[in-house]
N, C-alpha and C positions, 0 to 999 in steps of 0.2 A: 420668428413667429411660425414659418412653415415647418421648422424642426419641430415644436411643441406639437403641435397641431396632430401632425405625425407620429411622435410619440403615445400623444394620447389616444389617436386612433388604432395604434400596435397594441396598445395594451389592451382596449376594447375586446379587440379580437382573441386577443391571448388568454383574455380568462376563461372563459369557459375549457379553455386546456390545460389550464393551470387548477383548476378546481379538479376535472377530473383526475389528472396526474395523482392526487391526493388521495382520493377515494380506496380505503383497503380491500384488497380481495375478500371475497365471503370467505373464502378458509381463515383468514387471517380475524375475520370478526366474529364468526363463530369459536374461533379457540378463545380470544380474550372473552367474552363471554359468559363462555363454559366453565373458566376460572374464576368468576365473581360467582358461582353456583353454591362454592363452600364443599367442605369433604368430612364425610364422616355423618351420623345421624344428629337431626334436630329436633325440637317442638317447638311450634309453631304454635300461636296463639291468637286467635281472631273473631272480632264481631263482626258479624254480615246483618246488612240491614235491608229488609225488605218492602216496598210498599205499593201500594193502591188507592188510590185514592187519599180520604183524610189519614189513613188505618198504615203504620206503618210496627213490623214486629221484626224485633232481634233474636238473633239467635247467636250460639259463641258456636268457634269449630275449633278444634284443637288437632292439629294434625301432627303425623310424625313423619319426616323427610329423610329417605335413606338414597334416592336419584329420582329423574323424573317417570319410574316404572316401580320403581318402588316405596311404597307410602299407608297410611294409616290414616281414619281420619273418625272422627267421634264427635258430636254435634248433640248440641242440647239447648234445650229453650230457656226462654227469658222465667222471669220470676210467674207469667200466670203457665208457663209450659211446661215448668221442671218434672211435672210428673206422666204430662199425656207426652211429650213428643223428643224423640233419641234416637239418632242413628248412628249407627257404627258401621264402617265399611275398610276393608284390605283390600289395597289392591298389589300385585304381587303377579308375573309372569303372564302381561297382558290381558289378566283378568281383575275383574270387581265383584268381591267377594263380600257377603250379608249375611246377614242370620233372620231366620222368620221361624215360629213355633219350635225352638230350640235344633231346626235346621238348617245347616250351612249351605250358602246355592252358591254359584259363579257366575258369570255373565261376561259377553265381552266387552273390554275397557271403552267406554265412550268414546266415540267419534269426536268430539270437540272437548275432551277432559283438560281444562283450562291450565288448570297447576302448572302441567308437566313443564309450561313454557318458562317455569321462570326456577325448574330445579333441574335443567339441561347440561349436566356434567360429563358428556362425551359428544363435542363438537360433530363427530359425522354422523350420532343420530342426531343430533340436532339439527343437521340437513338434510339428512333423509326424510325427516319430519317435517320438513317446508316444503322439501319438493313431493312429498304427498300430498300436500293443500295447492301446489303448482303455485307456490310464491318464487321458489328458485329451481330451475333445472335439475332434473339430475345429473349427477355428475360434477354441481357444482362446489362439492370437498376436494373432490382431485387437486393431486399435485400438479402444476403444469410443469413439462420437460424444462430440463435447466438450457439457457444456451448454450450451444456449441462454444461462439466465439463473441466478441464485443459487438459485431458487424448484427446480430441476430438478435441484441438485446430489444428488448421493446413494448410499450405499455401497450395493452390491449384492455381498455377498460369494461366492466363486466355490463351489460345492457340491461341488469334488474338489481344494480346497486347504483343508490343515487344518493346528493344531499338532501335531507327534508326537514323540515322545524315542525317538530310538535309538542307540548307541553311547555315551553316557553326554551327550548334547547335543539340545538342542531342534531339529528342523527342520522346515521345513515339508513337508508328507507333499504329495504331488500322486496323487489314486486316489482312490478308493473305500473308506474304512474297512472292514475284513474284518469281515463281520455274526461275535456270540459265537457263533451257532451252525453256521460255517462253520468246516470243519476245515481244509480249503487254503485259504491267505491269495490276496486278494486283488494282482493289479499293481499295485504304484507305484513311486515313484524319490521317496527323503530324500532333503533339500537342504538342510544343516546352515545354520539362522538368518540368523547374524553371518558366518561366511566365505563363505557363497554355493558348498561344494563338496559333491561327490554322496558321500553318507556308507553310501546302501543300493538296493538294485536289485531289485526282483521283478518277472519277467514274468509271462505269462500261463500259461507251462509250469511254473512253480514254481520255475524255475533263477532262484538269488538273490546277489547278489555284493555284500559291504560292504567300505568302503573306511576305514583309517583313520588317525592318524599323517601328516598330514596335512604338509609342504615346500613353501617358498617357492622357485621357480630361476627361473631369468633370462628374462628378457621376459613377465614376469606368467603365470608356470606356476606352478598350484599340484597337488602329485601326491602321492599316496601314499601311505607309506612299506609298509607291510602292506595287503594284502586277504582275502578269504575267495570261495570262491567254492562253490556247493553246491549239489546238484543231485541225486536221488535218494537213495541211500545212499554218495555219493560227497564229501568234502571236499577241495577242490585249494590250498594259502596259497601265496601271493606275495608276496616280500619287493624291495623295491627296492633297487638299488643304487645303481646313480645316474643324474640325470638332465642332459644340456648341451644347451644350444642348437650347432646347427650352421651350416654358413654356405651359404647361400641356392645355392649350386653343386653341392652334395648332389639338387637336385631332380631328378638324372637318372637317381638311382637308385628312384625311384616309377615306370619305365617297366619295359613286362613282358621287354624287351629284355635290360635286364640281368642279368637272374636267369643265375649262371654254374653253382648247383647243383642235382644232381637229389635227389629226394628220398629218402631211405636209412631206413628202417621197422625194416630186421635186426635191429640190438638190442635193440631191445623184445621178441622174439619171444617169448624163455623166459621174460620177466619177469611175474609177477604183478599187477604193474600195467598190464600192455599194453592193457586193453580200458579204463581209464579215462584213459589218452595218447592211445590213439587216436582215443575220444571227444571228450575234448576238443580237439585239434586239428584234426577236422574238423567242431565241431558250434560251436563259440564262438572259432575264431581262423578 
């Protein structure tokens, strides 16, 4: 009995060393990752649905994904908006490029441009990118020194990568656990286990976006299918429609050249939703 007893209380102890032992290093999750991002250009196809009250108004977006810097994206309303309301925007070499009275402007790429998180095809900006919202250190892509000998080998686990369940699945949390007696959470980015894709997003502004329903498409894209996106007292869902690969002669339309639309706002005007479109189109696309 004293043996069992013993036992059971060895292992007690040992989990939580044995959970960490398992934990991958942030380099190690941001490259898998970065591989489910897919290579080469796509179009993307999606309804964003917005609302206020009783008043809820769709719009489609149709984007073209060349990495998370480089993109396309054209938006158009529902059946009563097809004529008052269209935007079209390139964004291309850190900027977000428009067109107004048949002139092209630039601007810089929004502070919280949401996309970028889930077409992250080069793992160390994709930590560069965290540890600007201070989810991960910097420095946290480095290689660490290999050992010398066996006598020096040794896990050193990372203090802002942890287990966490969100969406009904384990991932590895990368941040700051939100202390109990914090009312606003804490920034981080879930990175669901076993498939390596971004399942929840919080930045430092409290704007949070989960991804989930999750599609295999061509040339190792994994994307999808639903999100949520949330931001004060506001909830925006995203539903996919579909997503192809396109063929590499597409890339000319990532240039600010091409934009042939200006931007058309009218429609929104009477709508009750207008001030959370027009937030969000300028504040996270």
């Amino acid at each position: 009995m004293k043996k069992i007893i013993f036992s059971a209380a060895l292992s007690t102890l040992l989990l939580p060393a044995l959970a960490t032992a398992y934990i991958l290093p942030t380099r190690t999750i941001l490259q898998k990752t970065s591989e489910n991002a897919g290579s080469g250009i796509y179009a993307i196809e999606q309804e964003v649905q917005f609302s206020n009250g009783e008043e809820t108004t769709l719009v489609k977006e149709t984007w073209l994904v060349d990495s998370d810097r480089t993109l396309r994206l054209t938006v158009t309303g529902g059946k009563d908006l097809q004529s008052s309301f269209r935007l079209q925007f390139v964004y291309n070499g850190g900027q977000k490029w428009s067109m107004t009275g048949g002139n092209r402007k630039s601007e810089k790429l929004p502070e919280e441009f949401l996309e970028k998180f889930l077409n992250m095809r080069n793992p160390e900006i994709f930590a560069n990118t965290l540890a600007h919202f201070k989810i991960v250190p910097a420095g946290a892509f480095n290689k660490k020194p290999l050992p010398k000998n066996a006598a020096d080998i040794k896990h050193d686990p990372e203090s802002w990568v942890r287990f966490s369940r969100t969406g009904g699945v384990v991932n590895y949390a990368l941040g700051v656990a939100t202390p109990v007696d914090q009312e606003a959470g804490s920034a981080g980015i879930w990175i669901q286990q076993d498939e390596f894709v971004v399942r929840k997003l919080r930045l430092p502004s409290q704007v949070e976006m989960s991804a989930n329903n999750y599609n295999n498409f061509a040339r190792n894209l994994s994307y999808p299918r639903s999100r949520t996106i949330r931001w004060g007292n506001n909830t925006v869902t995203i539903r996919l429609i579909s997503a192809s690969a396109r063929p590499q002669t597409a890339v000319a339309l990532f240039q600010p050249s091409s934009l042939d639309t200006n931007l058309k706002w009218d429609g929104i005007n009477s709508l009750a939703t207008k001030d959370v479109i027009t937030e969000f189109y300028t504040r996270f696309r």
